[in-house]
DRENDO-1510 file (C-alpha; in Angstrom, 1 decimal, always signed):
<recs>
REC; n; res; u; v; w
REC; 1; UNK; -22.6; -6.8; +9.6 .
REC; 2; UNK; -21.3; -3.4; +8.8 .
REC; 3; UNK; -18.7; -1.4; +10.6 .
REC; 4; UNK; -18.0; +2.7; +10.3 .
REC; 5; UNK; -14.3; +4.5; +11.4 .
REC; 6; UNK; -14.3; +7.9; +12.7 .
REC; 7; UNK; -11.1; +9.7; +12.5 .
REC; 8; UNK; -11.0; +12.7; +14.8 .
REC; 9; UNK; -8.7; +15.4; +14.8 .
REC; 10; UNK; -7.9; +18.6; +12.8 .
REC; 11; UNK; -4.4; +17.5; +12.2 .
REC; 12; UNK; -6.0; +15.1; +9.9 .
REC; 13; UNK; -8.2; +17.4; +8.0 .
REC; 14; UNK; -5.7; +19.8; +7.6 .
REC; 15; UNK; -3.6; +17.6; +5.9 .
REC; 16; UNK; -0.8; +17.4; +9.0 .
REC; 17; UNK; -0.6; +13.8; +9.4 .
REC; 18; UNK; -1.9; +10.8; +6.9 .
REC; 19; UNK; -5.1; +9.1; +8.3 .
REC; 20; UNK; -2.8; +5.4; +7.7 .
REC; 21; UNK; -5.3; +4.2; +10.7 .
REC; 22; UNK; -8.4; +3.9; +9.0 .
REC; 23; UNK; -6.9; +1.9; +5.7 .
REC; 24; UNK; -5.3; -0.5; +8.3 .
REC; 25; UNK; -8.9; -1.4; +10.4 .
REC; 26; UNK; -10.2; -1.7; +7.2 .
REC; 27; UNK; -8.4; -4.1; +6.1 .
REC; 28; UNK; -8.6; -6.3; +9.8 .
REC; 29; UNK; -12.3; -5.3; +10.1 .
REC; 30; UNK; -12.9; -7.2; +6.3 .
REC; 31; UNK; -10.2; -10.2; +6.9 .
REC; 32; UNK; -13.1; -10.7; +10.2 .
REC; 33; UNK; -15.8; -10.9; +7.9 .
REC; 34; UNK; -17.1; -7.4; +8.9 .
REC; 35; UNK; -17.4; -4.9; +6.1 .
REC; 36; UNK; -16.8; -1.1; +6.1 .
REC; 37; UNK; -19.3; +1.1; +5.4 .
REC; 38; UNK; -18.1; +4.4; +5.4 .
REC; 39; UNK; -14.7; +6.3; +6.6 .
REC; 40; UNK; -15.6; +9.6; +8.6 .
REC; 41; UNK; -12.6; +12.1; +9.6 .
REC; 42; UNK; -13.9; +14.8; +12.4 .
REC; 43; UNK; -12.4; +17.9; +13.6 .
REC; 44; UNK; -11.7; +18.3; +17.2 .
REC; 45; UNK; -15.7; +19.6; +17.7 .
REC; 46; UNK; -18.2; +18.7; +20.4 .
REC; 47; UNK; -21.2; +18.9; +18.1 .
REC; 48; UNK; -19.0; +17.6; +15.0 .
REC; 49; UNK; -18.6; +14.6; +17.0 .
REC; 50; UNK; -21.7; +14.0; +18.0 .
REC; 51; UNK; -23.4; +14.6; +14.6 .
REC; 52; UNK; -20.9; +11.8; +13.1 .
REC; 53; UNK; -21.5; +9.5; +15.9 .
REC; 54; UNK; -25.6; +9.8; +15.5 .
REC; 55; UNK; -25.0; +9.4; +11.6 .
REC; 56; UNK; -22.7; +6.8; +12.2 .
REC; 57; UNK; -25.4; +4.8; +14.6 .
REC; 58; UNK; -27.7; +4.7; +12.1 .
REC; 59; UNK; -25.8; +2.9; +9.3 .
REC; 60; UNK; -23.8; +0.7; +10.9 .
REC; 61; UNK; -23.3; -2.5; +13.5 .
REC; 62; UNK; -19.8; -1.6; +14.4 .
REC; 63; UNK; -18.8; +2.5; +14.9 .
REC; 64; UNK; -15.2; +2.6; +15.5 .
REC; 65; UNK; -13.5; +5.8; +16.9 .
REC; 66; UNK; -9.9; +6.6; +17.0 .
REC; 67; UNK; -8.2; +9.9; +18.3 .
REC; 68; UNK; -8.5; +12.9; +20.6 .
REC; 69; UNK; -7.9; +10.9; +24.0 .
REC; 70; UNK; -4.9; +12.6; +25.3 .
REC; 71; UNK; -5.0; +14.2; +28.3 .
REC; 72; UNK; -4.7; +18.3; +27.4 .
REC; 73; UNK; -7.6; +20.1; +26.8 .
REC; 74; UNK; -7.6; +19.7; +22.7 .
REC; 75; UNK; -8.5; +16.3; +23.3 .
REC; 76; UNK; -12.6; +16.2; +23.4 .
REC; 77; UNK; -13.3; +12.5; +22.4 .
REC; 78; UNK; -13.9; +11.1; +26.0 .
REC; 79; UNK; -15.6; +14.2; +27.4 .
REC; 80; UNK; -18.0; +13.9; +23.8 .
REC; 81; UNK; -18.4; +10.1; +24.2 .
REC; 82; UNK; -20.3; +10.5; +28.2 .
REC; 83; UNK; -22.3; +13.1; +26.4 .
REC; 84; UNK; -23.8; +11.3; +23.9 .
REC; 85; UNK; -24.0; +8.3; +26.1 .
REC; 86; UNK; -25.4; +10.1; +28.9 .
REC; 87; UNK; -23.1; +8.9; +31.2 .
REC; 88; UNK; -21.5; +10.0; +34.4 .
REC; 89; UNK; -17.9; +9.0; +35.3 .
REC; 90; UNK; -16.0; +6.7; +37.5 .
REC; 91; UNK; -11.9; +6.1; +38.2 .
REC; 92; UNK; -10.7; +3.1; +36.7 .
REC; 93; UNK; -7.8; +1.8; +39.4 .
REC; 94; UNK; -6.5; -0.5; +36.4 .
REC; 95; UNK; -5.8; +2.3; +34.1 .
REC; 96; UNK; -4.3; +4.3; +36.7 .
REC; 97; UNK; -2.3; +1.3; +37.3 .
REC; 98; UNK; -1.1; +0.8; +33.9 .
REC; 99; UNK; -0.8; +4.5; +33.6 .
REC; 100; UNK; +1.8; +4.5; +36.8 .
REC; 101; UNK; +3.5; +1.3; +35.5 .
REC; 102; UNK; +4.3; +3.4; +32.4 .
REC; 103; UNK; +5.3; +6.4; +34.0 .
REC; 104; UNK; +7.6; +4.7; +36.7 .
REC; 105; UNK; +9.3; +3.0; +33.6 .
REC; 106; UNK; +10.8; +6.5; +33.2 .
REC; 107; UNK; +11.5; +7.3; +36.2 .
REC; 108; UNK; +8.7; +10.1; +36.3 .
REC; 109; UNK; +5.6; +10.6; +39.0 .
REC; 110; UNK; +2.2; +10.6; +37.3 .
REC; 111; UNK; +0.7; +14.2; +36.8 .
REC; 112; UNK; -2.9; +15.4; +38.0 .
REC; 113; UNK; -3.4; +15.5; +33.7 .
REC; 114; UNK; -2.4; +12.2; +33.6 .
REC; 115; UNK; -4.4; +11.0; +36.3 .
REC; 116; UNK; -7.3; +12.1; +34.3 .
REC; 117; UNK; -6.4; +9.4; +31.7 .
REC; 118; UNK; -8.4; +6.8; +34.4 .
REC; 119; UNK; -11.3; +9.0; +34.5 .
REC; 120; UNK; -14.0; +7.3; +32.2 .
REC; 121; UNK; -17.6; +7.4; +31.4 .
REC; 122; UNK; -19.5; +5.3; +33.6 .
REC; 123; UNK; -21.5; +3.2; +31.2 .
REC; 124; UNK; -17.8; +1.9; +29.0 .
REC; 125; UNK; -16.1; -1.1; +29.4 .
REC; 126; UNK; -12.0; +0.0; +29.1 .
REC; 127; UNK; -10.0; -1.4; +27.3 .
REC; 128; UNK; -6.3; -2.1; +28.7 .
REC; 129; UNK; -3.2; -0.1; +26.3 .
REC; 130; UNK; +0.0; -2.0; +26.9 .
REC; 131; UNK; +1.6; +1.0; +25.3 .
REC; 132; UNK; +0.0; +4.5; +26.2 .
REC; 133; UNK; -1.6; +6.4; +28.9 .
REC; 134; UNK; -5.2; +6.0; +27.0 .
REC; 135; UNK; -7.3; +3.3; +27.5 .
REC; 136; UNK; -9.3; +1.9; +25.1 .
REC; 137; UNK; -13.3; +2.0; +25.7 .
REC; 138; UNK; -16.5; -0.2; +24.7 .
REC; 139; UNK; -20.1; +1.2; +24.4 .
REC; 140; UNK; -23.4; -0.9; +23.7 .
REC; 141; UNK; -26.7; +0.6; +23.0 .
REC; 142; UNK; -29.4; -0.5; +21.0 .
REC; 143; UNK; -27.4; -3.5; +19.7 .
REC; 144; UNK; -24.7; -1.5; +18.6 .
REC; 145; UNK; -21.1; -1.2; +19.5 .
REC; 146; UNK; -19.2; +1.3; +19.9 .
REC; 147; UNK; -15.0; +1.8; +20.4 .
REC; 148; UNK; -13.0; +4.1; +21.3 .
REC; 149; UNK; -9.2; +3.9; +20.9 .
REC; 150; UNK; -6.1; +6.4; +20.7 .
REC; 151; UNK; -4.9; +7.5; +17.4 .
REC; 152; UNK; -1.4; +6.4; +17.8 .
REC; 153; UNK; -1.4; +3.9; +15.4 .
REC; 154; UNK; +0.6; +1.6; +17.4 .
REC; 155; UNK; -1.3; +2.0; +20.2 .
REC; 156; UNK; -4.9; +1.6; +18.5 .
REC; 157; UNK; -3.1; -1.8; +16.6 .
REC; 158; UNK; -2.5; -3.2; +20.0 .
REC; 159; UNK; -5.9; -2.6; +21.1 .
REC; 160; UNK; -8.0; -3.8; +17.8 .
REC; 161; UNK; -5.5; -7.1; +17.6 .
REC; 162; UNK; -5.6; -8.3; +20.8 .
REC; 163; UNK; -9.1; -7.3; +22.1 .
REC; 164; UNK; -11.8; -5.5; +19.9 .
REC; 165; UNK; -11.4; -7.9; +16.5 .
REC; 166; UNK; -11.5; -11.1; +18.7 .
REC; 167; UNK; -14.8; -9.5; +21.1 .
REC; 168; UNK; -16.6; -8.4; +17.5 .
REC; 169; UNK; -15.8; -12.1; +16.3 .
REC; 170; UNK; -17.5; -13.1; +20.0 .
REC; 171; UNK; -20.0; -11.3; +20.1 .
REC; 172; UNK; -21.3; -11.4; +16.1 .
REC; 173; UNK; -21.4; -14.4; +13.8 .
REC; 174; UNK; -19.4; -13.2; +10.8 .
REC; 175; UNK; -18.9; -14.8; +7.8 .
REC; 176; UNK; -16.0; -15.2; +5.9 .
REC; 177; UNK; -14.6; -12.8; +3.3 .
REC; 178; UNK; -12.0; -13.8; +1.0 .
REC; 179; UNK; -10.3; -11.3; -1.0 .
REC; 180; UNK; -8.0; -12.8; -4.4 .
REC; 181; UNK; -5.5; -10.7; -6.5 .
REC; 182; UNK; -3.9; -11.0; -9.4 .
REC; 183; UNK; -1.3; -8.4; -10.7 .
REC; 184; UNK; -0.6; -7.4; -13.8 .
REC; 185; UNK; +1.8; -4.8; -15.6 .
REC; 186; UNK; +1.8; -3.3; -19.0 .
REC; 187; UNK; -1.4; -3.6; -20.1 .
REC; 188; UNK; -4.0; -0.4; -19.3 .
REC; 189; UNK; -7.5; -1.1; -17.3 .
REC; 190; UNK; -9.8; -0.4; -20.5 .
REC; 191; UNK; -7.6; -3.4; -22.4 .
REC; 192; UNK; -7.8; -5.6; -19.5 .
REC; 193; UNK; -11.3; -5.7; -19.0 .
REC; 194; UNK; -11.4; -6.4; -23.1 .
REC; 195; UNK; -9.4; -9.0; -22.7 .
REC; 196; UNK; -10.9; -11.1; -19.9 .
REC; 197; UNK; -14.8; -9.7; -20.8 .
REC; 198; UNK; -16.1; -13.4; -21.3 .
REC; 199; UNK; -14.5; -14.7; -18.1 .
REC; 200; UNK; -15.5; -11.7; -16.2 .
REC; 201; UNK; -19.2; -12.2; -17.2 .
REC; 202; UNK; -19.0; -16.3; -16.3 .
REC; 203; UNK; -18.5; -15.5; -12.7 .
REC; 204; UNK; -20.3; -17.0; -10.3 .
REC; 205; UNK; -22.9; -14.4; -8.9 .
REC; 206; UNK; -21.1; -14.1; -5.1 .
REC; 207; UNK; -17.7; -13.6; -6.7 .
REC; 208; UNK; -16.8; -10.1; -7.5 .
REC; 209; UNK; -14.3; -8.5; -9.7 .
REC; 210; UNK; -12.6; -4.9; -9.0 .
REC; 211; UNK; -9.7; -3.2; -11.2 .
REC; 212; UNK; -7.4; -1.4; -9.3 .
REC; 213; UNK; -4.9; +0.8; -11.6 .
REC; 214; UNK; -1.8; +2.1; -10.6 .
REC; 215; UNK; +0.9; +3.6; -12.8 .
REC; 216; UNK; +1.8; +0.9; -15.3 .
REC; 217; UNK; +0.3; -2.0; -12.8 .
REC; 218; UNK; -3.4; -3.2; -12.8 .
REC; 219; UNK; -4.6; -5.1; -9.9 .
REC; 220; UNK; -7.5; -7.3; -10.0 .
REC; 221; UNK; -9.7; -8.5; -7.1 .
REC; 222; UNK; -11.7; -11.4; -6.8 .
REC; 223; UNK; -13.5; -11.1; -3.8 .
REC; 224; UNK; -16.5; -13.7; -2.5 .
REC; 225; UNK; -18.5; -14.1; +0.7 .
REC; 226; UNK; -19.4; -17.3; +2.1 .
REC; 227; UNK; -19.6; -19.4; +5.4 .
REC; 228; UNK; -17.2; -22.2; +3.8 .
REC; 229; UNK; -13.7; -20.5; +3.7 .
REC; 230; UNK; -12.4; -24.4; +2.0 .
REC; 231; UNK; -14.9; -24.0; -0.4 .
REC; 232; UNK; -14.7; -20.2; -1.8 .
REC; 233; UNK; -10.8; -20.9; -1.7 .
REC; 234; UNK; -11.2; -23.8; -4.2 .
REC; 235; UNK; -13.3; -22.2; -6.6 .
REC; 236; UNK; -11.2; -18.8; -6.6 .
REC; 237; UNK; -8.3; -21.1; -7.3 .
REC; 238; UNK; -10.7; -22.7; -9.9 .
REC; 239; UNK; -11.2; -19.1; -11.8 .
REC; 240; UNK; -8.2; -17.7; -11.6 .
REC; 241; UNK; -6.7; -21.1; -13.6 .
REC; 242; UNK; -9.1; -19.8; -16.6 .
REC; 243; UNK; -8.2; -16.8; -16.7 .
REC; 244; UNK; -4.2; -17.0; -16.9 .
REC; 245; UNK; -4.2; -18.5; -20.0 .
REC; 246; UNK; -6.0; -15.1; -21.2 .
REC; 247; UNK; -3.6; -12.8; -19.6 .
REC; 248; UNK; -0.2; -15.1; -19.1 .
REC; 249; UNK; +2.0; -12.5; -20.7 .
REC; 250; UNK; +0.8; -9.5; -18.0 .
REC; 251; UNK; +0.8; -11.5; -14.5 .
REC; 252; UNK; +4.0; -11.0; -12.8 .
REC; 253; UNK; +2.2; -12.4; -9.6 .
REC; 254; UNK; -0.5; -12.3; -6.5 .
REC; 255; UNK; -1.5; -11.0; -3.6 .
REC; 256; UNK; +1.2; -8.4; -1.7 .
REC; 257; UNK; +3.9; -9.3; -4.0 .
REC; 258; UNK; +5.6; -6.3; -5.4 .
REC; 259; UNK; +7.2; -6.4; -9.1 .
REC; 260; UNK; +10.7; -5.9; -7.4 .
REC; 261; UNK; +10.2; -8.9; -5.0 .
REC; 262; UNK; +9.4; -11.3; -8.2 .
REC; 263; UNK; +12.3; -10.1; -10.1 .
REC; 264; UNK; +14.8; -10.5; -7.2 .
REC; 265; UNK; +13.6; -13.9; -6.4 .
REC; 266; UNK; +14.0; -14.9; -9.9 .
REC; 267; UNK; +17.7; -13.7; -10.0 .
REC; 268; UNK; +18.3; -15.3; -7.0 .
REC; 269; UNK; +16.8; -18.6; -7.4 .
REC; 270; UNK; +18.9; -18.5; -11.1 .
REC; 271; UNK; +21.8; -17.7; -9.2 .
REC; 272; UNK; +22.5; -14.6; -11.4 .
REC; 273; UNK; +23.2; -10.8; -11.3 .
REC; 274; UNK; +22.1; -7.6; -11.9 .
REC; 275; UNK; +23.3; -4.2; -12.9 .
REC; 276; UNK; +21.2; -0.7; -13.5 .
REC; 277; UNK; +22.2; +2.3; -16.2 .
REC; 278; UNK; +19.8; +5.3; -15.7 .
REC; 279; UNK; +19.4; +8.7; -16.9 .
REC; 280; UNK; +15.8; +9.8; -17.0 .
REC; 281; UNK; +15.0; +7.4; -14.1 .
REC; 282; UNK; +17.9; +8.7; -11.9 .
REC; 283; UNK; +18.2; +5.8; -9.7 .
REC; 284; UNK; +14.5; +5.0; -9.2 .
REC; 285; UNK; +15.0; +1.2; -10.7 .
REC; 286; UNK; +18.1; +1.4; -8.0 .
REC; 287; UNK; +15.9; +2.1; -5.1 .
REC; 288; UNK; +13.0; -0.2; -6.1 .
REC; 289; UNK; +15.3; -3.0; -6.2 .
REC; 290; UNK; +17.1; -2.2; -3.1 .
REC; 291; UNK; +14.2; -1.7; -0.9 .
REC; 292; UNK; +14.4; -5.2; -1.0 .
REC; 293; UNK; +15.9; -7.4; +2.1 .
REC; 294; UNK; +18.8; -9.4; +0.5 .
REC; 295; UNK; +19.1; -7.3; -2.9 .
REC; 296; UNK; +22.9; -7.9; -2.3 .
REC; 297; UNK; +22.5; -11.4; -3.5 .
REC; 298; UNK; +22.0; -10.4; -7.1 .
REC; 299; UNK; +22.4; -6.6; -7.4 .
REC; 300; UNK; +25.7; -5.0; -8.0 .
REC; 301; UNK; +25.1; -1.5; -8.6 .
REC; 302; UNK; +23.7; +1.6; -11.0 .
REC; 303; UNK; +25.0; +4.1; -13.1 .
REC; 304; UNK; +22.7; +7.6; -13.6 .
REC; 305; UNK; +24.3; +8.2; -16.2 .
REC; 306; UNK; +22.0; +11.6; -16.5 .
REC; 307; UNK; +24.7; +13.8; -18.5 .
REC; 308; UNK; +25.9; +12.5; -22.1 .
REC; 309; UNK; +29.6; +12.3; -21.0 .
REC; 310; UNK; +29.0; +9.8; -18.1 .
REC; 311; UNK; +26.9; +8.3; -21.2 .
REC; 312; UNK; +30.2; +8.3; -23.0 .
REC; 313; UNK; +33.2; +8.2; -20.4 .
REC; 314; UNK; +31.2; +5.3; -18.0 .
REC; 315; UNK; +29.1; +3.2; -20.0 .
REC; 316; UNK; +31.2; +3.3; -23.3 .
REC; 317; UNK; +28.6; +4.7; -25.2 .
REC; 318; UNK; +29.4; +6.3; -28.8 .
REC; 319; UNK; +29.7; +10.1; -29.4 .
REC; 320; UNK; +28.8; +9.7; -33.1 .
REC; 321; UNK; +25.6; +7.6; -32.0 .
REC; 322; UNK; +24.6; +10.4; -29.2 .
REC; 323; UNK; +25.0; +13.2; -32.0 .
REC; 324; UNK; +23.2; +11.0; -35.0 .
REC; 325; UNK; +20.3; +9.3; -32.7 .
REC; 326; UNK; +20.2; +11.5; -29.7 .
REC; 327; UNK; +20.3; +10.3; -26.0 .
REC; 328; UNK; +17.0; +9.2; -26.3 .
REC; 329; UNK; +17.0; +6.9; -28.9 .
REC; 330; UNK; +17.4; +2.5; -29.2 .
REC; 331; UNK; +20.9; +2.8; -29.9 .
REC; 332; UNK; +22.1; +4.8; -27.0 .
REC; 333; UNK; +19.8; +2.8; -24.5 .
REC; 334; UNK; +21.4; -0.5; -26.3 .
REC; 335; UNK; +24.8; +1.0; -25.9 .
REC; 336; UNK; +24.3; +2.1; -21.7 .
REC; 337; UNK; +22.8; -1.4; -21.3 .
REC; 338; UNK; +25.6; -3.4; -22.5 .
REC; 339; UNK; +28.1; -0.7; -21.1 .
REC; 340; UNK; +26.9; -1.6; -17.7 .
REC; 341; UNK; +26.7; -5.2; -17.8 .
REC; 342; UNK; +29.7; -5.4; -19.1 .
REC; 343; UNK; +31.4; -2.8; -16.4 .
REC; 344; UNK; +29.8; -5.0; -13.4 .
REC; 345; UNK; +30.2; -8.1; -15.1 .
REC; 346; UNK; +26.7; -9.0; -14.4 .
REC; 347; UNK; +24.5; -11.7; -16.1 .
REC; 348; UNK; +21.6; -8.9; -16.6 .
REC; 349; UNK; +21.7; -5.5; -17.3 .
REC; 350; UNK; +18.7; -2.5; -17.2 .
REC; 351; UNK; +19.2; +0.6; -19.3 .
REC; 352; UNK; +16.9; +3.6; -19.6 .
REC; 353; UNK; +17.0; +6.9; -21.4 .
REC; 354; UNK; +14.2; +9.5; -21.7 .
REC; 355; UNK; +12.4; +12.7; -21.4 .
REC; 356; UNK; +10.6; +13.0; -17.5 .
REC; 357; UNK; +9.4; +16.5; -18.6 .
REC; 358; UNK; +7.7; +19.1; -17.6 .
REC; 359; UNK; +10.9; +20.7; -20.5 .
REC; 360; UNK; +12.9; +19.2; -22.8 .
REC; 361; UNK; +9.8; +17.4; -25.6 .
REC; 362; UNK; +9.9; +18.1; -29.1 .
REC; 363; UNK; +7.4; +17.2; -31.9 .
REC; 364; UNK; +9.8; +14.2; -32.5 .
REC; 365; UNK; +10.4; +12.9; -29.1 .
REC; 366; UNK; +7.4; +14.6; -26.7 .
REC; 367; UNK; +7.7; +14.6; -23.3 .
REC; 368; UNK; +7.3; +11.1; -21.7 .
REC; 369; UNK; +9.4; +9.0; -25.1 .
REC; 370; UNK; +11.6; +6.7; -23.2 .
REC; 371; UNK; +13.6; +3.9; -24.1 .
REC; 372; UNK; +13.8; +0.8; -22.1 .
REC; 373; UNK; +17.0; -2.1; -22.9 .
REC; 374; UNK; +17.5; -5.1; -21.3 .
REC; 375; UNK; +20.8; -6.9; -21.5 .
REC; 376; UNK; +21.0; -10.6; -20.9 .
REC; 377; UNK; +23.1; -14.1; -21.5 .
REC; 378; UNK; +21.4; -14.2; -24.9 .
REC; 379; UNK; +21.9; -10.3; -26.6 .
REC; 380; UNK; +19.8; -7.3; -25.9 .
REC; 381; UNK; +16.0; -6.2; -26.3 .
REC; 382; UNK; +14.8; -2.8; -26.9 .
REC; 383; UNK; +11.3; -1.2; -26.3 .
REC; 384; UNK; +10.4; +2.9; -27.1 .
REC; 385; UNK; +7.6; +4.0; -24.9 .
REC; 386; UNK; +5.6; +6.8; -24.4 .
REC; 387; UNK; +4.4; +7.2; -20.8 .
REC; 388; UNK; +2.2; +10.2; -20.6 .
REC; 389; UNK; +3.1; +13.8; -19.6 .
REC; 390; UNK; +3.4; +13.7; -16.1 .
REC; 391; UNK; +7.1; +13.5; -14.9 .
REC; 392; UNK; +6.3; +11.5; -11.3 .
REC; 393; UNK; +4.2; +9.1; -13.5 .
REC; 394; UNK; +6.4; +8.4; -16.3 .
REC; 395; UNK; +9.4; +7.7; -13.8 .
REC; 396; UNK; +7.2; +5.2; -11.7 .
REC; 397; UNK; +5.6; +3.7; -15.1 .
REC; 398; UNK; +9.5; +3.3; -17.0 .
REC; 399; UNK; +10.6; +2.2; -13.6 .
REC; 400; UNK; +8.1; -1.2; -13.1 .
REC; 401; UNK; +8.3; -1.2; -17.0 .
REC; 402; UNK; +12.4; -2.0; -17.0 .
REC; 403; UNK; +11.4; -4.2; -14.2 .
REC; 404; UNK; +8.6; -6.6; -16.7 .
REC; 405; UNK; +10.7; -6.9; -19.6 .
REC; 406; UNK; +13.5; -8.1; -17.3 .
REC; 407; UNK; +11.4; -10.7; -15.4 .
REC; 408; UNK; +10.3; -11.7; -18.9 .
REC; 409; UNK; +13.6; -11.9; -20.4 .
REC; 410; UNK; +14.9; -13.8; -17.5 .
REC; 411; UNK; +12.0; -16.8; -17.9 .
REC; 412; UNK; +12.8; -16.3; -21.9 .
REC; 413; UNK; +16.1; -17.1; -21.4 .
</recs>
């Protein structure tokens, strides 16, 4: 069975808000064994709506619809809908009474405008919000479904958990989709695939791979469809035993874990600490590793050390060594990394020093040379990179970079 999402709205398509909706459905439409054909986004239009629904209609099972039903003029989606439906319109007392709950909660009399919110097309089931004026709707024709939500995403999640995914799941027999990943950092997409070539072309013929690249991180994707969720589970967990021994040294873990999660864990569950030095970076390795709940526990603190004398007054690095090597050079990111560790009297200690660009490259040391150190119990380990050209990118790559070769180091040690 295959679903389609229609955005509407010209706050979307002029790049106003983030359509975060659609990726969201997505992902609950597939984890109920229903997959997504195609992602529509529709201006506020009577005959660009009903073009997209008719298009929509003929390729898939499932159409769902999210936005324009507000209650000022702008918003078309209901008024569109009883067109293409056909349909005349009737007063829905429960929406009015939800609509009244919600209104009294504020101490505020419903409008005539909002009244209109319980005015739907005859021929839809609603669909009760718990948290908005807008009810949801359900169309059938021809043995296809249609649904109608709000576009405020907490609004449309309310209505998709708690009544459209369990009705689809009624009403269709869907089989079961199970979805795999494996993450990996510091080794490219064209490598990867190199690597594991052989294990890739042994898979069974319902598994299927995908890279997905990002910065310095490659995910990969098993995904099967079967009707035995016990069995696909065993032999994902079958395959993916093969291939770690190929890739051992690039998995830093699975599913939704992020690369700062895994490191903090592992600092935690050693019972040791953590200190940043960064100048290039300026604080990104800080942020990453404090967006975590708990960070406390291991991290004591950064220095951005982006101007040589913080380099030199803060971290202890030597003038000579800045003048002889330069700030981006093995020596100076050794120096910042053992400065630091030793200044927060931490167990571990990140250092980086480079050149983010768009200015600053020579033929020497082009834009995006970096140097990465790591401080630990044992001594410290040095790495020179070269991350591209982009300044964004090469931030976010040295960034989960410092972040391997210190979850490395810390199972080394």
């Amino acid at each position: 069975m295959q679903a389609e999402i229609i955005t509407i709205g010209d706050e979307i398509l002029i790049g106003q808000i983030v359509d975060t909706n659609s990726a969201w459905m997505a992902q609950q439409l597939n984890l109920a064994g229903i997959r997504v054909k195609q992602i529509t986004s529709v201006s506020d239009d009577e005959q660009h709506i009903l073009q997209a629904l008719k298009e929509a209609e003929n390729r898939a099972d499932v159409i769902l619809i999210t936005g324009g039903l507000g209650p000022t003029k702008d918003d078309i989606t209901k008024k569109t809908l009883a067109t293409y439906f056909n349909c005349g319109w009737r007063f829905d007392e429960q929406v009015f009474e939800d609509v009244s709950r919600i209104f009294a909660r504020f101490g505020r009399k419903v409008t005539d405008v909002n009244r209109l919110q319980a005015q739907v097309p005859d021929c839809c089931t609603t669909i009760r919000n718990s948290k908005g004026t807008a009810p949801g709707m359900w169309f059938e024709r021809n043995g296809k479904v249609f649904v109608s939500m709000p576009g405020v995403p907490s609004e449309m999640k309310g209505i998709m958990k708690n009544d459209v995914i369990p009705l689809l799941c009624k009403k269709y027999e869907t089989p079961f989709i199970l979805h795999r990943t494996i993450l990996t950092q510091g080794v490219g997409e064209s490598m990867l695939a190199q690597i594991i070539s052989d294990w890739e072309d042994a898979l069974p013929a319902h598994f299927k791979l995908a890279y997905l690249p990002a910065f310095s991180q490659v995910r990969l994707r098993l995904t099967a469809v079967g009707k035995q969720e016990h069995l696909l589970k065993a032999e994902a967990d079958e395959l993916i035993e093969k291939l770690k021994p190929l890739i051992h040294e690039h998995i830093f873990g699975y599913e939704n874990e992020s690369l700062e999660e895994v490191v903090g864990a592992l600092l935690r569950e050693r019972k040791s600490s953590l200190a940043t030095a960064e100048s290039f970076t300026g604080g990104a390795i800080a942020a990453a590793l404090t967006s975590i709940s708990g960070s406390s526990d291991y991290y004591q603190g950064s220095v951005v050390s982006y101007a040589n004398s913080i380099k030199v007054n803060e971290l202890g690095v030597s003038e000579g060594d800045l003048k002889k090597f330069g700030a981006v050079s093995q020596q100076v990111a050794e120096q910042m990394a053992q400065g630091v560790k030793q200044k927060f009297n931490t167990d571990y200690a990140i250092s980086t020093t480079g050149i983010a660009g768009p200015s600053g490259g020579s033929e020497a040391k082009p834009v995006g040379t970096a140097w990465i150190a790591i401080a630990g119990p044992n001594g410290v380990v040095s790495v020179k990179y070269a991350f591209g050209e982009q300044r964004e990118a090469i931030i976010q790559r040295a960034t989960y970079t410092a972040l391997n070769m210190l979850r490395k180091t810390i199972l080394k040690d």
